[in-house]
C-alpha positions as CSV (number, residue, x, y, z in Angstrom):
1,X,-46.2,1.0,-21.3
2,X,-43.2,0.5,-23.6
3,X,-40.0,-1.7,-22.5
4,X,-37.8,1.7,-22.1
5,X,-40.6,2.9,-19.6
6,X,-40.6,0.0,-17.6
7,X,-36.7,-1.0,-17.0
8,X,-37.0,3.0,-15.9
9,X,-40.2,2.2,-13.9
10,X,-37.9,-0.5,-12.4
11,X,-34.7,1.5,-11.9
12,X,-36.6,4.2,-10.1
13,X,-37.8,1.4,-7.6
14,X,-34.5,0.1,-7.0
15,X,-33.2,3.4,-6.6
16,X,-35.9,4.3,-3.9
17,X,-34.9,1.1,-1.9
18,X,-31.5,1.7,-2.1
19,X,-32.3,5.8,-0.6
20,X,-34.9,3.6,2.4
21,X,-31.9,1.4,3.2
22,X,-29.1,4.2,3.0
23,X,-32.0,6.2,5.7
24,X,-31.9,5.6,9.5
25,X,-35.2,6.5,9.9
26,X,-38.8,6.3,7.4
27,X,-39.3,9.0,5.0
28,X,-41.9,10.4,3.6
29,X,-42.9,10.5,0.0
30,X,-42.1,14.3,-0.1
31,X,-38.9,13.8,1.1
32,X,-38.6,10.6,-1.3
33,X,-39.7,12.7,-4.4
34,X,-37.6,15.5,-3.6
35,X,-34.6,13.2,-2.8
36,X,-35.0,11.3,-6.7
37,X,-36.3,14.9,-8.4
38,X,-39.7,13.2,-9.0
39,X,-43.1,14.8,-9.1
40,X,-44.8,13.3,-5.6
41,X,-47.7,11.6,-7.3
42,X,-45.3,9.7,-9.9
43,X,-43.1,8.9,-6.1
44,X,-46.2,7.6,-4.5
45,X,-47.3,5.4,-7.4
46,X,-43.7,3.7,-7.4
47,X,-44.6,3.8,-3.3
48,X,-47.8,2.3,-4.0
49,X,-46.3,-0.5,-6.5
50,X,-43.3,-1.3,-4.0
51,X,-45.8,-2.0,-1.0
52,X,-48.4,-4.0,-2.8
53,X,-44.9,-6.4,-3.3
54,X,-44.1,-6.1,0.4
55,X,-41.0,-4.4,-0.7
56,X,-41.7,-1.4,1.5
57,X,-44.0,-0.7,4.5
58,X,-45.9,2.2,5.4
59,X,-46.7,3.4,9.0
60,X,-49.1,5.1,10.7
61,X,-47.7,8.9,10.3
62,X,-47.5,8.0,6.3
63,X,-43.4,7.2,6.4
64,X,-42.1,4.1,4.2
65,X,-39.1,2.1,5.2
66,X,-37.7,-1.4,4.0
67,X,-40.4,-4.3,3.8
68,X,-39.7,-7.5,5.5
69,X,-39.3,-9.0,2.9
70,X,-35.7,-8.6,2.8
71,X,-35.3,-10.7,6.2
72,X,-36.9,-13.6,4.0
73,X,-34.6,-12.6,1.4
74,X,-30.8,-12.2,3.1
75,X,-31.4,-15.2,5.3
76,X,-31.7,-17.4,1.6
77,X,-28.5,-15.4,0.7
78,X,-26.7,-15.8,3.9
79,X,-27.5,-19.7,3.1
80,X,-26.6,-19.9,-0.5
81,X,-23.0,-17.6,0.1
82,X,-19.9,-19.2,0.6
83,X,-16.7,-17.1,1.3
84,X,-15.2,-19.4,-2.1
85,X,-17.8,-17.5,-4.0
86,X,-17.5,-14.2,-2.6
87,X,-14.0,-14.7,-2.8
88,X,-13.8,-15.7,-6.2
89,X,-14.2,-12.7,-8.5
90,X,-11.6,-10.5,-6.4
91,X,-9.1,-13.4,-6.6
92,X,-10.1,-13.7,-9.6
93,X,-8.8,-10.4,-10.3
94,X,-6.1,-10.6,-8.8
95,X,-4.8,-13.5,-10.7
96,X,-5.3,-11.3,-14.2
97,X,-3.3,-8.3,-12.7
98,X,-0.2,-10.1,-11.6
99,X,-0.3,-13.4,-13.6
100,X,0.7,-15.2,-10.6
101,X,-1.5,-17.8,-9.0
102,X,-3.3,-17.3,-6.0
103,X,-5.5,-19.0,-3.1
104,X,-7.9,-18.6,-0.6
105,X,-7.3,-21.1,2.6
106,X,-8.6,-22.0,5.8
107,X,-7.1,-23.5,9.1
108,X,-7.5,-27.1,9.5
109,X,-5.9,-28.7,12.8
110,X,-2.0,-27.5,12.2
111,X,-2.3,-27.3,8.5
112,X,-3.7,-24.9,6.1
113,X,-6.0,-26.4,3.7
114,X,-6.0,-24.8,-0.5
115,X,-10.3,-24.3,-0.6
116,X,-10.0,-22.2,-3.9
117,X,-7.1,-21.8,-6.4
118,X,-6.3,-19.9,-9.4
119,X,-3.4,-21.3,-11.5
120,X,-0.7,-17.9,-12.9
121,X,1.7,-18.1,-15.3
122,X,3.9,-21.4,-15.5
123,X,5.8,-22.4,-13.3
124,X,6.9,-25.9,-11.5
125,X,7.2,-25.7,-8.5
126,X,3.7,-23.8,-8.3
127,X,2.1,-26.4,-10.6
128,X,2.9,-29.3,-8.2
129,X,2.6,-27.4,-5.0
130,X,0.3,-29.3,-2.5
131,X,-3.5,-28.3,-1.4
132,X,-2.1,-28.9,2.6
133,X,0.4,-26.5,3.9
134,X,2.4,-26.2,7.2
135,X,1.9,-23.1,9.4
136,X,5.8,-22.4,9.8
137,X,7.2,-22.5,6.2
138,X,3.7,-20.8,4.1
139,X,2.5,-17.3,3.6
140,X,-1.2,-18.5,4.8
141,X,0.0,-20.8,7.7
142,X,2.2,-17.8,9.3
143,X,-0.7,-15.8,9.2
144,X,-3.1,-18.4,11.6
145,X,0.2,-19.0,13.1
146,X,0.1,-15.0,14.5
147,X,-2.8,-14.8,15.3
148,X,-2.7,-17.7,18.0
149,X,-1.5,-17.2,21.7
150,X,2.3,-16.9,22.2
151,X,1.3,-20.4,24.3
152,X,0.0,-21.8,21.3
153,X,2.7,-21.0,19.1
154,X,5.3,-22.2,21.7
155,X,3.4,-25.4,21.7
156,X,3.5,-25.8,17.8
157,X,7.2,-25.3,17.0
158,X,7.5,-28.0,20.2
159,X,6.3,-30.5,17.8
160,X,8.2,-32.1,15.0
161,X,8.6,-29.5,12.5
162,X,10.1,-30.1,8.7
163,X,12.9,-27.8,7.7
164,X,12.2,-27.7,4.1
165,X,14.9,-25.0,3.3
166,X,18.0,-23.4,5.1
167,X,15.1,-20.7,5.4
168,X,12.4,-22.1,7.4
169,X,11.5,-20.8,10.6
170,X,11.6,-23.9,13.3
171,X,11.7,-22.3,16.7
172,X,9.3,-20.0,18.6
173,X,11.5,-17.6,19.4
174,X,12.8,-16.8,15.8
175,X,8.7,-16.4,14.7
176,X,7.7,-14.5,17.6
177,X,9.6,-11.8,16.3
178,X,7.6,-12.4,13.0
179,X,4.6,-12.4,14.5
180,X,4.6,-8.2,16.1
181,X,5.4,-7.4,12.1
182,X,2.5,-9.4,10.2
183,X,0.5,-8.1,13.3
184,X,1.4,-5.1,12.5
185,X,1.3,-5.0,8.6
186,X,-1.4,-7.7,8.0
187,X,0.6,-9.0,5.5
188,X,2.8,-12.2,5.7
189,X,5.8,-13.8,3.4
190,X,7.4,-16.9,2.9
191,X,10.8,-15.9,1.5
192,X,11.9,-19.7,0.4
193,X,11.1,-21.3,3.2
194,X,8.5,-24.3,1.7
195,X,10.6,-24.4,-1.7
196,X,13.5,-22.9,-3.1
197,X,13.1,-20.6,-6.0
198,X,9.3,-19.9,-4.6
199,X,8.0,-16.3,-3.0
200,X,4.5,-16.3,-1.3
201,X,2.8,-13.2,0.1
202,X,0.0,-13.5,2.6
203,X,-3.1,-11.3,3.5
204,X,-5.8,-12.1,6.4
205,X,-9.4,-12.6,5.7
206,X,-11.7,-11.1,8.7
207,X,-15.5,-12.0,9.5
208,X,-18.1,-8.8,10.4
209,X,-17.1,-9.5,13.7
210,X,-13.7,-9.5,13.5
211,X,-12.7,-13.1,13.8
212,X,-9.9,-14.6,11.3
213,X,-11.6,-16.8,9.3
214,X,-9.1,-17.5,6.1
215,X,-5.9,-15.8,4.5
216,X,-5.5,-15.5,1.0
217,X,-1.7,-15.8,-0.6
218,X,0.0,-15.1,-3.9
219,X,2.9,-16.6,-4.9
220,X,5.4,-17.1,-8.0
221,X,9.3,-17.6,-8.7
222,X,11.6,-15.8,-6.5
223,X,12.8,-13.3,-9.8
224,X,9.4,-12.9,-11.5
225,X,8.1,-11.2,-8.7
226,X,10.5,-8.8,-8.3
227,X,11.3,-8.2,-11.9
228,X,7.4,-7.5,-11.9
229,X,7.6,-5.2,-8.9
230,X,7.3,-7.0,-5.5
231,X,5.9,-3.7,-3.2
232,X,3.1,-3.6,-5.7
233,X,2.6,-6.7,-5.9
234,X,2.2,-7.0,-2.1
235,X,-0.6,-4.1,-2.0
236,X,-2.7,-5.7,-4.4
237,X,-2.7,-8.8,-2.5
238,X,-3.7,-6.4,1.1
239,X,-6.0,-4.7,-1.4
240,X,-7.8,-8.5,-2.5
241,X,-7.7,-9.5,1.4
242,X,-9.4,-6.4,2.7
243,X,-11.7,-6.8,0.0
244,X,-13.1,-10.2,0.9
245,X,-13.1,-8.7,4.2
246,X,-15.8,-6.2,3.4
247,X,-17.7,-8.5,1.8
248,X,-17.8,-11.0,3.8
249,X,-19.0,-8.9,6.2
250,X,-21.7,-7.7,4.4
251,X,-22.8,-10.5,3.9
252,X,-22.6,-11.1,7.9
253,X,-19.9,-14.5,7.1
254,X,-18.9,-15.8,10.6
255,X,-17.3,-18.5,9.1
256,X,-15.3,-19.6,5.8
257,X,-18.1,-22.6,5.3
């Protein structure tokens, strides 16, 4: 068999697997054949190939579904994927479309920690910013922030809270009103309120199940991200967030570790 003829041998397999796991129930190799435009006997040879590898199985009224295999195989994956990779190549993205840096971070007691970060354009205050951020005065913090009880939040702007510009938010009752909007949008801001002159947009990151498990934020000068178009900006960074999402729920992620 020649090298074109196999990489097609092996694109027809993967193709097959991929129709078995789109299926919700075993199909046959008619119904295979038919579904990839094959003749039957070239379907059942690939068949035939595919469960000698354990890569499909075959039961008793002659129907193939996914191997198990794959239960060996996702629970090594599940192991070896962390939300920082899975994260990566979006933010990554990201990054190249706005030229503004950006970060994936999770909750850490009352502070959000910096796990992954891509450097933008220059900028000062962005080049000495801090891997540890408050939850009142950050784009990420305000997003854990709204998603805790009003109890908890109460309790948090009780404690002794920095006001690092005329900006920042120090009292519950001020937030709370914050909170129904990022609630609402899924998107968070912190207009000057950790530094002057600095902008940072916010996006949550959600499990398979639904749990808050990271945020992700963008942020630049005050005048570069409006001169480079601020609403855009802002989808693309809800477009990275629900991203992640997705994949980290494929990849069944309950947590950011």
């Amino acid at each position: 068999m020649s090298e074109s003829n196999q990489i097609n041998s092996i694109k027809r397999a993967f193709s097959v697997l991929e129709t078995l796991y789109k299926s919700s129930e075993p199909m046959g190799v008619s119904a295979l054949a038919a579904a990839h435009g094959l003749p039957k006997v070239t379907m059942f040879r690939i068949l035939a190939s595919l469960l000698e590898c354990d890569a499909v199985r075959k039961d008793e009224d002659g129907k193939y579904s996914l191997g198990m295999i794959y239960v060996r195989y996702g629970e090594r994956l599940r192991r070896d994927v962390s939300l920082n990779s899975i994260a990566e190549p979006i933010l990554r993205d990201l990054r190249d479309s706005t030229h503004e840096a950006v970060n994936l971070g999770i909750l850490y007691k009352d502070m959000v920690v910096n796990s992954f970060t891509l450097p933008g354009d220059s900028f000062l205050i962005t080049s000495r910013a801090l891997p540890l951020s408050p939850l009142h005065c950050s784009a990420m913090g305000k997003i854990f922030l709204s998603h805790m009880e009003d109890a908890e939040i109460e309790a948090y702007f009780r404690s002794d809270l920095t006001q690092r510009t005329v900006y920042t938010i120090t009292t519950a009752a001020v937030f709370l009103k914050e909170k129904a909007e990022i609630l609402s949008t899924h998107v968070s801001f912190d207009r000057e309120e950790y530094e002057y002159g600095m902008f940072c947009i916010g996006a949550p990151v959600y499990s398979y199940n639904g749990t808050l498990i990271a945020a992700i934020s963008l942020s630049g000068p005050t005048s570069r991200l409006k001169y480079r178009g601020l609403d855009h900006i802002v989808q693309l960074v809800s477009a990275a967030a629900k991203a992640i999402s997705q994949a980290a729920s494929e990849a069944r992620l309950s947590s950011a570790n």
